[in-house]
C-alpha positions as CSV (number, residue, x, y, z in Angstrom):
1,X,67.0,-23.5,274.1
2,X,67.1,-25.4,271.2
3,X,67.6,-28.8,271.9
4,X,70.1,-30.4,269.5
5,X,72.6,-28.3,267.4
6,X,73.6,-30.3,263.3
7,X,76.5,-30.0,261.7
8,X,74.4,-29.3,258.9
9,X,77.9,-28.6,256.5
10,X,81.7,-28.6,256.7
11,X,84.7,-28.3,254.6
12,X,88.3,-28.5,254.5
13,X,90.8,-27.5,251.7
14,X,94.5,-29.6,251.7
15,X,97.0,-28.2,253.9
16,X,100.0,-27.2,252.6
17,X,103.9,-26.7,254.1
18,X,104.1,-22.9,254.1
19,X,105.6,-20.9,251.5
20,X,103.1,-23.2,248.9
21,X,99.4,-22.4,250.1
22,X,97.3,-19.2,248.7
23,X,97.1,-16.4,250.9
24,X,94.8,-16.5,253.8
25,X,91.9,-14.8,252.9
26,X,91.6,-17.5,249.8
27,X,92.1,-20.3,252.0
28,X,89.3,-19.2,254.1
29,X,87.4,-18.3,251.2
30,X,87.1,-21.8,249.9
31,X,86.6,-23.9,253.2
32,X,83.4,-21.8,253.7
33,X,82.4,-22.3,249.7
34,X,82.9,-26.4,250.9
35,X,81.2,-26.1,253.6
36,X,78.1,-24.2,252.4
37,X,78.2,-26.7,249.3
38,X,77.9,-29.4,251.7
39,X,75.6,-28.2,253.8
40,X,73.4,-27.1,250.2
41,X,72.9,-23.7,251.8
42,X,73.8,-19.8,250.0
43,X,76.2,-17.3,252.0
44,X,73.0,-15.1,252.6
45,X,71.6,-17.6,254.6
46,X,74.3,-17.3,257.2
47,X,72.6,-15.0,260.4
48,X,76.6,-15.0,262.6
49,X,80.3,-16.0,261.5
50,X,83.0,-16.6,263.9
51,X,86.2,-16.7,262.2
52,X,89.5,-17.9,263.7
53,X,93.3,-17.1,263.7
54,X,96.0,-16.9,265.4
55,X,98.7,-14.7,262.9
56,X,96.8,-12.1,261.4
57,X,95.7,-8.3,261.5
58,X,92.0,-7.5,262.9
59,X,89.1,-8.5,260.5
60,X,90.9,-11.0,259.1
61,X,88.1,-12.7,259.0
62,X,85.8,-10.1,257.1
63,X,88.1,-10.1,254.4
64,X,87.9,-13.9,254.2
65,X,83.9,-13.9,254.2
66,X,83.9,-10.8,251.7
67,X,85.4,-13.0,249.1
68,X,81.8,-15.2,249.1
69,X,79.5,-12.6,249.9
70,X,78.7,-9.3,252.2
71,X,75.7,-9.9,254.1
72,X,76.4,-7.8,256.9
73,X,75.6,-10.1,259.5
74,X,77.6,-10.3,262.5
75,X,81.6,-11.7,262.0
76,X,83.4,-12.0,265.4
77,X,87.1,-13.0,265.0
78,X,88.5,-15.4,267.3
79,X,92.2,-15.8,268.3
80,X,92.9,-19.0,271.4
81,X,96.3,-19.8,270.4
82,X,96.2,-23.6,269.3
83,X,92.8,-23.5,270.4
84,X,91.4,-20.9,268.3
85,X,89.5,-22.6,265.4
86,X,87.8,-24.8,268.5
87,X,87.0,-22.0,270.5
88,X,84.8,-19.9,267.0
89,X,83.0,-23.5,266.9
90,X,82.7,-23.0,270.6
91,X,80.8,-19.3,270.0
92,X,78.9,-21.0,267.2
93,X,77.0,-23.5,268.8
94,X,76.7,-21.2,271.5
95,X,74.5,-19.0,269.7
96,X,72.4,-21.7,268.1
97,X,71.7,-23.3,271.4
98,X,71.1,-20.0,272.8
99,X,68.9,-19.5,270.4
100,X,70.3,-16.3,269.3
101,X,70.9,-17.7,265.8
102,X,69.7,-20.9,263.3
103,X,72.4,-20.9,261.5
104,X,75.8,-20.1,262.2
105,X,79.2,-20.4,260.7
106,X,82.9,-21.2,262.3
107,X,85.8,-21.1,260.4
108,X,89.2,-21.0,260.8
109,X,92.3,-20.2,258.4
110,X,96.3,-19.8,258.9
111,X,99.1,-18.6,256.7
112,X,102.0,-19.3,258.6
113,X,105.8,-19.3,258.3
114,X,108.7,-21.9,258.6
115,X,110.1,-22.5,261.7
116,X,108.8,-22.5,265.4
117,X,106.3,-20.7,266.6
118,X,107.3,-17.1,267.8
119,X,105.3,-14.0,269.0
120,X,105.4,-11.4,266.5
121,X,105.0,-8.7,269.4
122,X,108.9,-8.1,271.1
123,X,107.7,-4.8,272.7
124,X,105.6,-5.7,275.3
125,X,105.6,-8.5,277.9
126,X,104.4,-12.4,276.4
127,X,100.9,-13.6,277.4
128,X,102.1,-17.1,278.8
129,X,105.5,-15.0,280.6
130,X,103.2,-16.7,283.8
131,X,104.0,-20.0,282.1
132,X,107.3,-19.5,281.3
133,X,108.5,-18.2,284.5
134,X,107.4,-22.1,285.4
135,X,108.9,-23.5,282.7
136,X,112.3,-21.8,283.3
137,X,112.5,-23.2,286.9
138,X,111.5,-26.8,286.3
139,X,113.4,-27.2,282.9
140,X,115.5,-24.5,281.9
141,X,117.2,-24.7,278.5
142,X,116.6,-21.0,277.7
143,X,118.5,-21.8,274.3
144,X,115.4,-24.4,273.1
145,X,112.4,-23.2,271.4
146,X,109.5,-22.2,273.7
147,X,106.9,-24.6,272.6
148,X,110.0,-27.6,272.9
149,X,110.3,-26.7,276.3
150,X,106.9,-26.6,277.2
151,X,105.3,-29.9,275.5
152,X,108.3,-31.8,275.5
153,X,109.4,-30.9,279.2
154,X,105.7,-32.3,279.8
155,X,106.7,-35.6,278.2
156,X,109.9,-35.9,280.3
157,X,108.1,-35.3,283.5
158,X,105.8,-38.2,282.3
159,X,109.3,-40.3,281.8
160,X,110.4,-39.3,285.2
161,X,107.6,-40.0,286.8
162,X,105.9,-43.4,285.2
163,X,108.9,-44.2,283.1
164,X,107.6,-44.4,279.9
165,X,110.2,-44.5,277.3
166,X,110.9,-42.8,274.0
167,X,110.3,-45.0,272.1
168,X,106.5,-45.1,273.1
169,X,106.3,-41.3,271.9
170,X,108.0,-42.9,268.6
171,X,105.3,-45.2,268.1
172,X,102.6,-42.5,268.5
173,X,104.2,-40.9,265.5
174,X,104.4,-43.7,263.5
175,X,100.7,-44.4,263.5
176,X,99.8,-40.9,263.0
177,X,101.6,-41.4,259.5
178,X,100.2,-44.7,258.8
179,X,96.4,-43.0,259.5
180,X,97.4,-39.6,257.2
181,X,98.6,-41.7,254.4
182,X,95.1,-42.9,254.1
183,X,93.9,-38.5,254.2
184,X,94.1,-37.1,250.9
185,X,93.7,-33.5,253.2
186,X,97.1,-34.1,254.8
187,X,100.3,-32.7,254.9
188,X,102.6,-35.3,255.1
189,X,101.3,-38.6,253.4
190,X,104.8,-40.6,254.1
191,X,104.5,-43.6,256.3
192,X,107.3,-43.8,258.5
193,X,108.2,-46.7,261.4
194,X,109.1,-46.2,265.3
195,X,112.9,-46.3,264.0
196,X,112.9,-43.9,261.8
197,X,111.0,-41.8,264.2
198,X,113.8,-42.1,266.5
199,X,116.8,-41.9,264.4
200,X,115.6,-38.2,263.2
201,X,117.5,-35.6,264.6
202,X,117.4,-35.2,268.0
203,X,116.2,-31.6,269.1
204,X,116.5,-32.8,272.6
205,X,118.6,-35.0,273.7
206,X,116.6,-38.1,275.3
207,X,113.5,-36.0,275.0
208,X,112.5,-35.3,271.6
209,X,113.1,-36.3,268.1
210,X,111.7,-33.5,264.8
211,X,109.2,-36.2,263.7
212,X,107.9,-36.0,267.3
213,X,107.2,-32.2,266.7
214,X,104.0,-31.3,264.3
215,X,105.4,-28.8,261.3
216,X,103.8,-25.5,260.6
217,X,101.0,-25.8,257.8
218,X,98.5,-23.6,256.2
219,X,95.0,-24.3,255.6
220,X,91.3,-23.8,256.2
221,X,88.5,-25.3,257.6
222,X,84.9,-24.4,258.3
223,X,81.8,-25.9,259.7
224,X,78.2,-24.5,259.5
225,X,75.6,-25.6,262.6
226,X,72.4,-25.2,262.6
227,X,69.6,-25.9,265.1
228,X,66.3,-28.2,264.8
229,X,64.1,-25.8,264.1
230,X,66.1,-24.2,260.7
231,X,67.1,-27.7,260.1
232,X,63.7,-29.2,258.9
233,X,62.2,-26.1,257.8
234,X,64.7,-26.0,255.0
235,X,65.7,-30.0,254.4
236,X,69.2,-29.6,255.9
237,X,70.9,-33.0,257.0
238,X,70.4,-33.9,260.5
239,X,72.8,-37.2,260.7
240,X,75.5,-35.2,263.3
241,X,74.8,-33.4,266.1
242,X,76.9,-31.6,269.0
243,X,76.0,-33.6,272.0
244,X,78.2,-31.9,274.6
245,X,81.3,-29.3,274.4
246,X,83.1,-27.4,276.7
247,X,85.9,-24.2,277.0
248,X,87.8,-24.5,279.7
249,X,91.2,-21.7,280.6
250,X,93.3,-22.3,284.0
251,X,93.2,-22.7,287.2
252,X,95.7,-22.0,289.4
253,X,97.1,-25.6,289.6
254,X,98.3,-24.5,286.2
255,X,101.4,-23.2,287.7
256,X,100.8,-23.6,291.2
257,X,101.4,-28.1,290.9
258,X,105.1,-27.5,290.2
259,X,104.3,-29.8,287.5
260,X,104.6,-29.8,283.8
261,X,102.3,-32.1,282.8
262,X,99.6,-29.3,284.4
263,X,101.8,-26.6,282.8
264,X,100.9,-27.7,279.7
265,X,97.3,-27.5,280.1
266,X,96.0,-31.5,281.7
267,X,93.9,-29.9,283.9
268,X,92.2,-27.7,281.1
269,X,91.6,-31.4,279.3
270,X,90.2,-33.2,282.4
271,X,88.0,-30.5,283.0
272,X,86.6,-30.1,279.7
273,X,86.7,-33.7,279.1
274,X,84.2,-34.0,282.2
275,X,81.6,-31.0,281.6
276,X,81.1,-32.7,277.6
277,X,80.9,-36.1,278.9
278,X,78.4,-34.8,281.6
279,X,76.4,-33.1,278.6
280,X,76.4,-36.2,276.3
281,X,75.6,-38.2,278.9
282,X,78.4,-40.4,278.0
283,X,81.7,-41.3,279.4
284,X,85.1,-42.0,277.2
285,X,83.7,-45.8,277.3
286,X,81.4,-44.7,275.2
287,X,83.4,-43.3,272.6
288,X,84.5,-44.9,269.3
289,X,86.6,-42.6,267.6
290,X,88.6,-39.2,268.6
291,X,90.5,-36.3,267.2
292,X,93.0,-34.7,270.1
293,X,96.0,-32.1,269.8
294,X,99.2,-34.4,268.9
295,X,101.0,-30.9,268.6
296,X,103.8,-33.4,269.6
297,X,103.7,-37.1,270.1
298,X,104.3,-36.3,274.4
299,X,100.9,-34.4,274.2
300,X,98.9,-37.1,272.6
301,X,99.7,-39.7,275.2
302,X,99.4,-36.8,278.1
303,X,96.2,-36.3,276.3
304,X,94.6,-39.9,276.6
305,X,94.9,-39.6,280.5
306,X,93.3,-35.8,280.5
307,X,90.4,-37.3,278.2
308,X,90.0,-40.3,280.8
309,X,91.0,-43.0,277.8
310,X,93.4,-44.4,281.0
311,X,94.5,-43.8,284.2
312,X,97.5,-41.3,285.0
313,X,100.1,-42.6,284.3
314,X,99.1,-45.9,282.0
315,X,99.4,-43.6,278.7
316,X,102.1,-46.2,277.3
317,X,100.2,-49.3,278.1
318,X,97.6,-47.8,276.3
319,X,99.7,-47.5,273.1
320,X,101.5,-51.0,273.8
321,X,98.4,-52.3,273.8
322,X,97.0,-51.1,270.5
323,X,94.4,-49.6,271.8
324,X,94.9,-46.0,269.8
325,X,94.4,-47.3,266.0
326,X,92.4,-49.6,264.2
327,X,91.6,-52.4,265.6
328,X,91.6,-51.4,269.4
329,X,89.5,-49.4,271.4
330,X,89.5,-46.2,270.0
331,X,90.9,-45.1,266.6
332,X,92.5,-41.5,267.3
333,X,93.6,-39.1,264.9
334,X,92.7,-41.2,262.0
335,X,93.0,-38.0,260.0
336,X,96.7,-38.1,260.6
337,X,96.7,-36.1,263.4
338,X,98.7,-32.7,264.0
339,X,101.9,-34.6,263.7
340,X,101.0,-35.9,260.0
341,X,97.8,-33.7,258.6
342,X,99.2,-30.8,259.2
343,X,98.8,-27.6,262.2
344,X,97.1,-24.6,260.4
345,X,96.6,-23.0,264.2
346,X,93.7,-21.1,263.4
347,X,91.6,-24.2,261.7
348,X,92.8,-27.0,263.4
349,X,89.9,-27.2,265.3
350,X,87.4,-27.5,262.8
351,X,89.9,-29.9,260.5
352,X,88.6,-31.7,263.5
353,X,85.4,-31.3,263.3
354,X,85.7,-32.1,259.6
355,X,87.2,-35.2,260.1
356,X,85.0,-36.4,262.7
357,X,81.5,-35.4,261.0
358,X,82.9,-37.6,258.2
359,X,83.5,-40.1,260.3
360,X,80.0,-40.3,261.6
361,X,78.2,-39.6,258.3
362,X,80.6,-43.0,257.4
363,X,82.5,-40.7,254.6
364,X,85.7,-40.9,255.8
365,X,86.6,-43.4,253.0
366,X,89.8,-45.7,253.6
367,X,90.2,-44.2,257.1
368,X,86.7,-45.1,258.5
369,X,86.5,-45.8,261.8
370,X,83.2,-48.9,261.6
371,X,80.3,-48.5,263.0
372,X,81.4,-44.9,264.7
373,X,78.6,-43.4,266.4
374,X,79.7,-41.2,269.3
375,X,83.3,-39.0,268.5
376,X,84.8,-37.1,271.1
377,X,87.4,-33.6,269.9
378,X,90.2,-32.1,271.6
379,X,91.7,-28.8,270.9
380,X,94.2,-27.1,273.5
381,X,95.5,-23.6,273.2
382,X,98.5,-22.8,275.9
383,X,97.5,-19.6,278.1
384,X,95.0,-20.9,277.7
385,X,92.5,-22.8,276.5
386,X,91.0,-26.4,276.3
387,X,87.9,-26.9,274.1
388,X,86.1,-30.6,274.3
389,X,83.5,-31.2,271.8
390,X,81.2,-34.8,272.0
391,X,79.9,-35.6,268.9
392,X,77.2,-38.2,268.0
393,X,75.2,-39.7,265.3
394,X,71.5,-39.7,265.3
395,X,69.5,-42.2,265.2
């Protein structure tokens, strides 16, 4: 077993509203380029590639890695849902730590289209029709977007239940476009306030506002590890390591807890959250910065109890308390988040490894996070999947 695993190179190209991005197979294309650039190593050095997306024929993938070079090492293509580009950085440093491979890359791509996210499969029953069944007996609303229903129903429960208001969720949003206008990489670069967050149009009444929702984005991402051995034989930097990471899919609390909040995958996070903190030998005390799934403003504070950031329940106090942006605890989603930078499904995970390998090299220019030394990653794919990744800088 080796025993650490670099991030010896990653890249990340803008992401773009869709309609205005090159096609896939580009966008993948120059991530990796980036990636290998930073990492100072050639395509033919490469010994496995996982490649991730969620809307896209088979060997996808292939025809993204073509476009630098055909090596014919192994390319396994990797589709989690949300989770997906988390879960190819998942196989990755798998196979280094195995010892398998030296050097591996993950990367992840998506070109998607307007509008809410929809199967493209209408002949055969829905992978989460489990889920749904759920969601249909505690919220209903047949008429409302499935991912609405899901996430957002999660945030209502949390209303119900520890009464944490709206406007809370508002705020959430508002810093995520306060930390993206500092992210050249990002989507949406406009800074706007907890009013005007809750003066958008409603898309549930009481429950959700559009700027609470993240838009559909395209982009790419990648992120080459490497292990000790391959990392000093050839000069690679060793400054970021992968101290602990985790998959995690459902148990049957899912939709056995007649709960929403577990519908939506808090279990996945806890568990995950506990295996990487186990690894790193760490615990969320210990962490200075994080990237989590902010698909929608309810998710990020659901998320901060799943990592352990707080109690159940004391999500809002958490934000009231500033202790989610500079200044306060931890600083998460200073890329902008989901909500601001931008949901590419397929390479949001490794945007997040991006982002937080910056941040612990100390690149991360106007958004650095001081002094960061220990960054914890959150990726959640519904049906599911819930990837945890501890990152830490060496000494």
């Amino acid at each position: 077993m080796s025993s650490k695993v670099f991030v010896a190179g990653v890249g990340m190209i803008p992401f773009k509203k869709p309609g205005t991005s090159e096609p896939y197979d580009v966008m993948g294309e120059q991530a990796i380029r980036l990636a290998l650039a930073d990492a100072g190593l050639d395509h033919a050095d490469l010994q496995q590639a996982y490649a991730g997306y969620v809307y896209g024929d088979s060997t996808c993938g292939q025809k993204a890695l073509y476009r630098v070079g055909m090596s014919g090492i192994p390319v396994v293509n990797v589709n989690n849902n949300c989770a997906t580009g988390s879960s190819a950085l998942f196989l990755a440093r798998q196979a280094v730590q195995s010892g398998a491979a030296d050097c591996v890359l993950a990367f992840g791509f998506e070109q998607m289209n307007p509008g809410a996210l929809k199967s493209r499969w209408d002949d055969r029953a829905p992978a989460l029709e489990r889920a749904l069944a759920v969601v249909d007996e505690l919220v209903g609303r047949p008429e409302i977007p499935s991912a609405i229903r899901q996430f957002a129903g999660a945030g209502r429960a949390h209303m119900h239940k520890y009464g944490t208001r709206l406007e809370t969720f508002a705020s959430i949003r508002a810093k995520a476009s306060r930390h993206a206008a500092r992210n050249p990489l990002a989507v949406f670069r406009s800074v706007v306030s907890t009013e005007e967050v809750m003066a958008a149009p409603m898309l549930w009444d009481g429950v959700l506002t559009r700027l609470m929702a993240c838009p559909p984005t395209c982009g790419g991402a990648a992120a080459i590890l490497v292990s000790e051995r391959f990392a000093r034989q050839r000069g690679l930097r060793t400054d970021v390591f992968i101290a602990g990471q985790a998959l995690t899919t459902d148990t049957p609390s899912t939709y056995a807890a007649g709960d929403m909040i577990r519908v939506v995958g808090f279990d996945m996070t806890r568990s995950a959250a506990a295996q990487a903190y186990a690894q790193a030998g760490i615990g969320p005390e210990d962490v200075d910065v994080v990237e989590l799934h902010d698909c929608f403003a309810q998710n990020e504070l659901l998320t901060y109890e799943g990592l352990g950031l707080c109690a159940e329940g004391e999500g809002e106090k958490l934000v009231e308390d500033g202790d989610n942006t500079y200044g306060g605890r931890w600083v998460v989603n200073p890329s902008g988040g989901l909500l601001s930078k931008g949901h590419p499904l397929g390479a949001t995970g490794l945007a997040q490894c991006y982002e937080l390998t910056q941040q612990l090299r100390g690149a991360a220019d106007l958004r650095q996070v001081e002094g960061a030394r220990i960054a914890l990653q959150h990726n959640l794919g519904l049906g599911g999947a819930g990837v945890v990744t501890v990152y830490q800088k060496a000494d």
